[in-house]
N, C-alpha and C positions, 0 to 999 in steps of 0.2 A: 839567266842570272837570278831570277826572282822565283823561280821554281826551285833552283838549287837553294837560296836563302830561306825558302817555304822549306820543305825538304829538312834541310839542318834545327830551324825552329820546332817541328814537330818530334824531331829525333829528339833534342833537348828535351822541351815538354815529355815525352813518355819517359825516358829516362830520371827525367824527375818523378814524373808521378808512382813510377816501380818503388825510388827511392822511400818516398813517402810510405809507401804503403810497404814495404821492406822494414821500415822503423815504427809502423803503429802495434801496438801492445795492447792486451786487457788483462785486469786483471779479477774475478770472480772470489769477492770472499764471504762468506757464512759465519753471522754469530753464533753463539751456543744456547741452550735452554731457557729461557723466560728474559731471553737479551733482545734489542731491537739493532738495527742496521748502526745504529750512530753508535755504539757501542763499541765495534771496534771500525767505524767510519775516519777517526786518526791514523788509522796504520801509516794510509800513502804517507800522511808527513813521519811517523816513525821510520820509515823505511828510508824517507827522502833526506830526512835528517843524517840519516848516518852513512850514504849514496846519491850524491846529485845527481846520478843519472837518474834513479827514482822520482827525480821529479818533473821529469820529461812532460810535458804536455801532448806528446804523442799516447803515452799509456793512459788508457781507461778503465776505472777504478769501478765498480759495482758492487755493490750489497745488498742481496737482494734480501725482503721479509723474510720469517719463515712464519705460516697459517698459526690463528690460534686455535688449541685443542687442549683435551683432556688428557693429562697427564696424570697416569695411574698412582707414580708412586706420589704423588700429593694426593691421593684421596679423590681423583676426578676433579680436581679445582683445571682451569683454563688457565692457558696460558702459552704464549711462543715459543712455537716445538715444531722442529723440523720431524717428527716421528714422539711416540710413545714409550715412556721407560718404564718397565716391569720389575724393574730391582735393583739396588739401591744400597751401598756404591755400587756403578757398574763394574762389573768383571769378568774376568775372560769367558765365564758362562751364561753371562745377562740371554736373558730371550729378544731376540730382534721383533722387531714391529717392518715387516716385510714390503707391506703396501706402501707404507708411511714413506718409506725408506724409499721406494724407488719413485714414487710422488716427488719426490727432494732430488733423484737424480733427475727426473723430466725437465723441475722448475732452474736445476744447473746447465741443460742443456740447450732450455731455450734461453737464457742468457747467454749461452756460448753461438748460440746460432744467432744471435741478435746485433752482434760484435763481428762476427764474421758478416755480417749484411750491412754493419757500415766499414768493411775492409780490411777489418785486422782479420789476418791469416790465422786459423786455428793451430798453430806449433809456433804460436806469438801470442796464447792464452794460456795464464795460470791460471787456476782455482785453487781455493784454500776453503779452510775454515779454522773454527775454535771449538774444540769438546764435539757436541752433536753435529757442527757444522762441519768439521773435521771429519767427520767420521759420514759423510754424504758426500763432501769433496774427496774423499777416497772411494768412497762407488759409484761420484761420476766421473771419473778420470780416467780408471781403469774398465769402466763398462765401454767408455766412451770409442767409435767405431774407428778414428784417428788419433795420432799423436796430439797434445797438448803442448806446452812450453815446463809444462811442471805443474806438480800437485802439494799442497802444502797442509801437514796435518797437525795442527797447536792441540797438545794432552787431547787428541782425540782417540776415536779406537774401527776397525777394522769390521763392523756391523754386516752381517751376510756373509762372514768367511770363507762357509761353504762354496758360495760361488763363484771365489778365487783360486783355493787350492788345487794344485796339480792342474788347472784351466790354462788353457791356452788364449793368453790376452788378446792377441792378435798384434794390431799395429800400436794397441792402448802403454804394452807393454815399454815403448821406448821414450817413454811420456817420463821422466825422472821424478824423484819422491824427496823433500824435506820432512822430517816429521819430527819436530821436538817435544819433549814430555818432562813434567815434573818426578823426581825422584820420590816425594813424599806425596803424591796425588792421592789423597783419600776420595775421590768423586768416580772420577775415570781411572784405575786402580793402573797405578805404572805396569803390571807384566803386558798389558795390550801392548806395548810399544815392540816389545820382545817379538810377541806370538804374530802381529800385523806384519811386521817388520819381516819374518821368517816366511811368511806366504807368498810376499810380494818378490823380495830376493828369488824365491825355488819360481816363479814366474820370469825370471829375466830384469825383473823394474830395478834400476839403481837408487837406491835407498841413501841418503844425508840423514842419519838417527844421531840425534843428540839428546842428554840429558841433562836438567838444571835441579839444583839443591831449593827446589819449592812445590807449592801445594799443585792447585789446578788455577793457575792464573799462568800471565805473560812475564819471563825474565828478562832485564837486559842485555845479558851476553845472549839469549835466544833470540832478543831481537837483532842485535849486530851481526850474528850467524845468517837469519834469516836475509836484510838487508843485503847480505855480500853474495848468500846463495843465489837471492832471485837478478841482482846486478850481475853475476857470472850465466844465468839460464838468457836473461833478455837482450844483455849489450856483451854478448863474449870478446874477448882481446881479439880472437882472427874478425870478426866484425868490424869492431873500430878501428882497428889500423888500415 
């Protein structure tokens, strides 16, 4: 009898702890150029605000720095930059900073490996960012050698093209994509959205592209978009029921 009772107690226990570890989440996001983490360190509650699930104490929220460095087009002054900008607005012809850029995928990846080592499962991880951060949460998502939960791009852009097109993503590919942009973005010039968007689709990735009537900042309806997207990627209805 007490073997059987042992027995049922440890079935419970794993069954739970599956559960547990079935519901833990993280989430990876990226400020943009001469921003620091607290910057957009609100999101969880923007997100949470408009999604109670969002505000799960299961999902793990991270923003990690980005290094400081000389940014060319200020004249070499310093300052927090996930990579170097050589021209200004950026446009669908900006020159990439190559090194930089994938320095910023490493610093995504061990964040993503760091989360998986306290138990969130990697395809229970989104990455985002904003502008520059955006545009490094797009080459680590898709470089990245598994699926994620989703990759989120705020007025970012598509940075190392070349080594998406016609590439065969592998498993990165079913990693799903949000990417909102401002209609009038004089900084990150709106056709990225177009041209990033177009690479990523002829790869297989499923693409959420939306547009808002603003500059290079954050909208409300892109945030409610946002909010219902990543509530539909981490808690889907066949889950909770």
């Amino acid at each position: 009898m007490r073997r059987a009772v042992h027995g049922a107690l440890v079935a419970s226990l794993s069954t739970a702890a599956t559960t547990t570890c079935a519901m833990k989440a993280g989430v990876v996001f990226l400020h943009g150029l001469g921003d620091t983490p607290a910057g957009w360190s609100d999101l969880k509650y923007q997100l949470g605000a408009q999604k109670a699930s969002l505000k799960s104490p299961d999902i793990s929220w991270v923003f990690p720095a980005a290094p400081t460095i000389a940014i060319t087009i200020n004249g070499g002054a310093t300052m927090p930059g996930w990579f170097d900008l050589f021209d200004w607005p950026v446009g669908t012809d900006a020159r990439d900073d190559r090194d930089m850029v994938l320095k910023g995928v490493a610093a995504v990846a061990a964040a993503v490996a760091k989360l998986e080592a306290d138990g969130v499962p990697a395809d229970r991880i989104l990455v985002g960012g904003f502008s520059q951060g955006g545009a490094i949460a797009l080459n680590a998502a898709y470089r990245h050698p598994a699926k994620l939960a989703g990759c989120v791009a705020l007025s970012g852009w598509l940075t190392l093209k070349e080594d998406f097109s016609g590439k065969d993503l592998g498993a990165a590919k079913a990693t799903p994509c949000f990417w909102g942009h401002g209609s009038f973005d004089d900084k990150v010039l709106f056709p990225h959205q177009a041209v990033g968007v177009e690479v990523l689709k002829a790869a297989g990735v499923d693409v959420d592209a939306s547009q808002y009537p603003m500059g290079h900042g954050a909208h409300p309806d892109e945030m409610a978009r946002l909010a219902a997207w990543v509530d539909k990627i981490l808690f889907p209805p066949a889950a909770a029921a």
